[in-house]
C-alpha positions, 0 to 999 in steps of 0.5 A: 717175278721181276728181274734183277738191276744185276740181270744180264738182260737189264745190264746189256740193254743198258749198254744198247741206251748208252752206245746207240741213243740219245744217251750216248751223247750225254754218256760220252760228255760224263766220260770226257769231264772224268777224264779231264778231271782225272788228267788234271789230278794227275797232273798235280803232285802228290800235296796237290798245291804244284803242278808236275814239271817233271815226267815220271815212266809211263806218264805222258807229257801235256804241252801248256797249251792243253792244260790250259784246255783241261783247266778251262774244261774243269770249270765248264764240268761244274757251269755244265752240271748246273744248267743241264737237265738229266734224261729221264727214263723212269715213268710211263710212256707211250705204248704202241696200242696208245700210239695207234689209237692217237693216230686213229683220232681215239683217246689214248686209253679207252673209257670205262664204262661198266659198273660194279656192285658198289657202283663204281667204275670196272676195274680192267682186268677181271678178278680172279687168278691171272690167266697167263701164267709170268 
């Protein structure tokens, strides 16, 4: 049977994608926008129209000068979001068999060549129940 999108094995290799390869670079942009975008809402009062002067307990104070920067990155989040194209990890990709075969000058995936009895190609696998047992 296949595994849940809620399975611990999918949700910790998940997390292995976002913190070591090439999703970590595009994972950490997503979070800096966010919090750029949450800082700048914070910032504003509780209308949305007047930024806030004065600092409340457990706020922490923003010179002018960063939000300056925090407002030059919110319009870079929505250029940013149009122009990149997403990663894609959906879709079939290279297996170590094919790799192989490449680098040995073959055909990524060998050539069927026998005939069934309605005169088509085989088809790979034999008919019947599955041999190993999943």
């Amino acid at each position: 049977m296949a595994k849940s999108v809620r399975s611990k094995t999918k949700r910790t290799f998940r997390n292995k994608k976002r913190e070591d390869s090439v999703y970590a670079a595009t994972e950490a942009a997503r979070l800096h926008r966010l919090n750029a975008k949450l800082t700048a809402i914070v910032s504003k009062d509780s209308e949305g129209d007047v930024p806030v002067q004065d600092q409340e307990e457990g706020e922490d104070y923003i010179p002018d000068e960063e939000n300056d920067i925090l407002k030059e990155s919110a319009d870079a989040m929505s250029v940013d979001t149009e122009s990149t194209k997403p990663i894609s990890t959906h879709g079939p990709r290279g297996s170590r068999r094919e790799e192989w075969r490449l680098s040995k000058g073959l055909n990524p995936k060998p050539r069927r060549n026998g005939m069934n009895r309605q005169g088509t190609l085989a088809g790979r696998r034999k008919a019947g129940r599955a041999k190993r047992r999943r």
